[in-house]
C-alpha positions in Angstrom: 79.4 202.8 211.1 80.9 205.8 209.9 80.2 208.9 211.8 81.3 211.5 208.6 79.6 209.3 205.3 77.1 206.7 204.6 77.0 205.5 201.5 80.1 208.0 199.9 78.1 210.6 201.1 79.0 213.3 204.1 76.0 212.3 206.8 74.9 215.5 208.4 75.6 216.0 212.1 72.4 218.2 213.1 68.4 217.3 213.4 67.7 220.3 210.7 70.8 219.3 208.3 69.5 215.8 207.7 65.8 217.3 207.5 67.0 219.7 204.9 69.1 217.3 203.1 66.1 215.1 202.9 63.9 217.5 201.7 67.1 218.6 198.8 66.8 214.9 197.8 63.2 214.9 197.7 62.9 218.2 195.9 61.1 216.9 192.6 58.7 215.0 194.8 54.7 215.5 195.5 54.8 218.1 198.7 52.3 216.5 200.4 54.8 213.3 200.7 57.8 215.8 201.5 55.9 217.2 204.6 55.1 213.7 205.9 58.7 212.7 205.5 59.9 215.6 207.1 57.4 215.4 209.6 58.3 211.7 210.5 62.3 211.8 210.1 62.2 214.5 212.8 59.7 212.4 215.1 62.0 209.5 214.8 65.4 211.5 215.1 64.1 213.4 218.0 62.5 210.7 219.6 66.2 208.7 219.6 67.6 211.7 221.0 65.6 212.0 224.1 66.2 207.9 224.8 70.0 208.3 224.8 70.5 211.5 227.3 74.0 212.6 226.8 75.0 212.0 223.5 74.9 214.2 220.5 72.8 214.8 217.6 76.1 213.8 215.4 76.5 210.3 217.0 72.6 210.1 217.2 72.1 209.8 213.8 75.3 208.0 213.4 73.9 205.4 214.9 70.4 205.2 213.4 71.2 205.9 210.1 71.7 202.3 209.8 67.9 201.4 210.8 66.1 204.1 209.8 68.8 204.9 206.7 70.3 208.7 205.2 68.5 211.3 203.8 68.9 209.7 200.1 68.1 206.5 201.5 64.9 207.3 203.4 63.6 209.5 200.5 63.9 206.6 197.8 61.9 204.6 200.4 59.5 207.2 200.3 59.1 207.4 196.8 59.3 203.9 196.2 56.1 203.5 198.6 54.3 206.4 196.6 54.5 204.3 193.9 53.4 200.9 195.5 50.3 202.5 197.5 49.0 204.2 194.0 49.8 201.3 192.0 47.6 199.0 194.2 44.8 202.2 194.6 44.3 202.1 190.5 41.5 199.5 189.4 44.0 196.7 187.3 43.3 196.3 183.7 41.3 193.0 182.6 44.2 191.8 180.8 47.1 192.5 183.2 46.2 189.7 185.9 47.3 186.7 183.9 50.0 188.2 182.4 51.8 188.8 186.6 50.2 185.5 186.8 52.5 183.7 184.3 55.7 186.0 184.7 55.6 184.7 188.7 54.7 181.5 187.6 57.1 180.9 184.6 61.2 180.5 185.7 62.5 182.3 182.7 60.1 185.1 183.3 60.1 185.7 186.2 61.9 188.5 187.1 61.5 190.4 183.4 57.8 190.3 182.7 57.0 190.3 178.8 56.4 193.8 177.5 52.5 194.9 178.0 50.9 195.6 175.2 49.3 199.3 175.4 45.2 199.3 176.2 43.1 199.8 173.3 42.4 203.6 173.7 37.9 203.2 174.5 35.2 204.8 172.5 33.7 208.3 173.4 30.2 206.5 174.0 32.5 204.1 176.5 34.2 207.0 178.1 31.1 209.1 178.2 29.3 206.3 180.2 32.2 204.9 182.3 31.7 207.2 184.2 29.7 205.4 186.3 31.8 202.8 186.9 34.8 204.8 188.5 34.5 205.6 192.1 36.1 208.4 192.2 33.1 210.2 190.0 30.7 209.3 193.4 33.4 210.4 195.6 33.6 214.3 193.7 29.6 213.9 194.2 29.4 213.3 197.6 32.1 216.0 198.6 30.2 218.5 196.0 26.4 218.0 198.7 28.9 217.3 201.6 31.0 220.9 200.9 27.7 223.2 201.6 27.9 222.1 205.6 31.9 221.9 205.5 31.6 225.6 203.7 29.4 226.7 206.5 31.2 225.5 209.2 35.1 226.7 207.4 33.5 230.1 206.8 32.0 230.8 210.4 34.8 229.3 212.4 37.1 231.9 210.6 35.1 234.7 211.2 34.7 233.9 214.6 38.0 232.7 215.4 39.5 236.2 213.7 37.0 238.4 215.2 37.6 236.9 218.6 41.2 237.3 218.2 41.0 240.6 216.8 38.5 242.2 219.7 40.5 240.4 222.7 43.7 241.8 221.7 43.9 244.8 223.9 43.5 242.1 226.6 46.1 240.1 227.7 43.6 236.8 227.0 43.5 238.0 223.1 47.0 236.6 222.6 46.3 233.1 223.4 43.0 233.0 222.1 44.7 233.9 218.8 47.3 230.9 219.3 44.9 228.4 219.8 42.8 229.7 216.9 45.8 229.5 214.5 46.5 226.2 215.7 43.0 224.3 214.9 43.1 226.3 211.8 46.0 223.9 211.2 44.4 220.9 212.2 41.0 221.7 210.9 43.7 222.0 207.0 44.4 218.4 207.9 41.0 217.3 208.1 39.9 218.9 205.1 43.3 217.2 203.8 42.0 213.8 204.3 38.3 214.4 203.2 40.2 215.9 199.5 42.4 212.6 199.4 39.7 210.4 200.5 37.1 211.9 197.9 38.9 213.6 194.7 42.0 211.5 194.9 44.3 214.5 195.2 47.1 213.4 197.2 47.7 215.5 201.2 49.7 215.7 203.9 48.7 213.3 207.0 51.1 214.5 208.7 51.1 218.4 210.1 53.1 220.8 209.1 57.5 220.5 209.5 58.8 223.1 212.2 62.1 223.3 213.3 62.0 222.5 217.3 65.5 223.5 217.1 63.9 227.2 217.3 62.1 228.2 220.9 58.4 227.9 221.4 58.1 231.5 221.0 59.7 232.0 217.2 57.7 228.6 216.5 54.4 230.6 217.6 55.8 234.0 215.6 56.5 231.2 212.4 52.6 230.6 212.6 51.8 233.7 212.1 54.4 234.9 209.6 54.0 231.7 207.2 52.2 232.4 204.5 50.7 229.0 204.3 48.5 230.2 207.2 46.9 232.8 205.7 46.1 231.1 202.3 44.5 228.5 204.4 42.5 231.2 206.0 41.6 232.1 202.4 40.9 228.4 201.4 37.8 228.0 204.3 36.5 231.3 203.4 36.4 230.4 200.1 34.5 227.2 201.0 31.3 228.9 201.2 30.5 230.2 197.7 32.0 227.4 196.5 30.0 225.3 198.9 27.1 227.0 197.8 27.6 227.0 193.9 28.6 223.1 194.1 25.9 222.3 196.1 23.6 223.7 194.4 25.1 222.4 190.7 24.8 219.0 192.3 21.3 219.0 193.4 19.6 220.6 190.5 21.2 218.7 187.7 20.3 215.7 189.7 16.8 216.2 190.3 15.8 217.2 186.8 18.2 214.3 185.2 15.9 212.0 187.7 12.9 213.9 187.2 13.2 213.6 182.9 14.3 209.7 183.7 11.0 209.4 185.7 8.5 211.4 183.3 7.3 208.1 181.2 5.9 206.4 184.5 4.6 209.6 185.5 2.5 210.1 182.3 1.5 206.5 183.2 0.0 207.6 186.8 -1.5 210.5 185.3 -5.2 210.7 185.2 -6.4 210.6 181.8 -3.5 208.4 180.6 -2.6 210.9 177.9 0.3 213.1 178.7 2.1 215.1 181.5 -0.1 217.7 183.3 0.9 220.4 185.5 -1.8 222.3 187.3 -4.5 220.5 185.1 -2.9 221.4 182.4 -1.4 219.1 179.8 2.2 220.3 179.1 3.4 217.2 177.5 1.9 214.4 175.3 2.6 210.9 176.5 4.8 209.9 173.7 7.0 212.5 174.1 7.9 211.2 177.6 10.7 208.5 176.8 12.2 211.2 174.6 12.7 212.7 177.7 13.7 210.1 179.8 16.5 209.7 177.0 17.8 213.3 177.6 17.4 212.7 181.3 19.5 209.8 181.2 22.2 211.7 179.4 22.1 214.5 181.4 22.5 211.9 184.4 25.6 211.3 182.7 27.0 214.8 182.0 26.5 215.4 185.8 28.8 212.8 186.3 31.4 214.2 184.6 31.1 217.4 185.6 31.3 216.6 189.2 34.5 214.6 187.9 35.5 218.0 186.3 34.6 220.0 189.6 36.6 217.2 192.0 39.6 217.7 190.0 39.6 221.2 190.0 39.3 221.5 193.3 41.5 219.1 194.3 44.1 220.9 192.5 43.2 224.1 194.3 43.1 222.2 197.6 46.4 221.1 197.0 47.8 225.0 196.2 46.4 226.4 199.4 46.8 223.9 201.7 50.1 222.1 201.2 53.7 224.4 201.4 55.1 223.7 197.9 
């Protein structure tokens, strides 16, 4: 193979110029998917380079540019995987299986499938309750109650972890005390990375954050300080308690009046005198008025839905700003 091009292109000679030629081709791309790529090109690379002592970074990646391909190459493989992975996440259409089912199945169709006729756009009363049918509406739910313990835990942990580092730093211990409190903050980011993606759908980095080992251990340390990407994260946990709080509590009172107005009929039924709804003996609703309310529970069940949809997005996209280096 050609040490100087692959594919008509110059091939870089150094760990950091193929990492920044990789993230130049993958400049358009989701950031959480350019910090994993960066993250495992350099793991490879670097990993090649300690098993073959004595040879240079140039004829390094000479030689696995081949396997593990050139910065163009390895970020269309990355893309094209982005696409395959969400493709098979999305919940297929009723109509699309047969038609994959007769373009594999048909020799003249095989490798153009017929043009896909565009899904009937659905009615609001389908959209409204759909809802309930999409997992990603119980997956904003759940992280909405779960967020209350994960705001707790974000918020003390940074006030403890700065206050810590702050007080011990007229002591020689303060220093790395504060190292090893920047560092979980890091991995604590990942975490919440996964529990975003796993719950709102917004796509995160599983990998950590790119650094260039080219630089000491010492500037690497001074970059963790310096990089803004820190300190919004530091904003992001402290943030997680009011919001903690307000979604948690959004969560649990819509739910338990929705279920409460969905349950009133069989509670006028269990009530003593069999004639309404009373409250402290006395009658504050006539029993006929009861499924009424059970109807306006049962559609308030529904708008909690799609407000916790609504809330998930939002804060996935937020998640996504103060978590990931765009």
């Amino acid at each position: 193979m050609n040490i100087e091009s692959v594919a008509g292109r110059a091939l870089p000679t150094t760990i950091p110029a193929y990492l920044a030629q990789l993230r130049a081709a993958l400049h358009d791309a989701d950031p959480a998917m350019v910090q994993d790529a960066l993250y495992d090109a350099e793991e490879y690379l670097r990993s090649e380079l300690a098993a073959q002592p004595g040879r240079s970074e140039a004829e390094v990646i000479a030689d696995v540019a081949g396997s593990y391909g050139a910065p163009e190459e390895v970020a269309e493989i990355y893309r094209e995987t982005e696409i395959t992975v969400n493709r098979a996440l999305r919940t297929p259409s009723a109509g699309a299986a047969p038609i994959r089912r007769a373009a594999a199945t048909s020799p003249g169709i095989a490798s153009v499938p017929p043009p896909q006729a565009p899904p009937k756009p659905r009615s609001a009363l389908a959209r409204f309750f759909g809802v309930a049918l999409e997992a990603r509406t119980y997956g904003a739910l759940f992280y909405m109650l779960l967020s209350l313990a994960t705001g707790i835990f974000f918020f003390t942990w940074v006030v403890t972890g700065l206050s810590l580092s702050l007080g011990l730093m007229v002591l020689i211990i303060g220093i790395p005390v504060a190292v090893l409190f920047f560092g979980s903050v890091r991995g604590l980011s990942l975490l919440e990375g996964r529990l975003v993606e796993a719950l709102l759908g917004e796509r995160m980095p599983r990998r950590p954050t790119y650094s260039d080992r080219s630089r000491s251990w010492l500037q690497r340390i001074g970059d963790m300080f310096t990089d803004g990407r820190t300190w919004l994260t530091l904003l992001y946990f402290v943030l997680m308690l009011p919001l903690g709080i307000v979604y948690f509590t959004i969560a649990t009172t819509l739910l338990s009046t929705s279920i409460g107005f969905i349950w009133a009929p069989v509670a006028a039924l269990f009530s003593s005198d069999y004639v309404g709804i009373h409250i402290d003996g006395i009658q504050m609703l006539p029993i006929w008025v009861t499924p009424l309310l059970a109807i306006i529970g049962v559609l308030l069940l529904f708008a909690t839905l799609h407000l916790a949809r609504g809330i998930g997005h939002l804060h996935g996209m937020m998640a996504k700003h103060l978590l990931v280096r765009l």
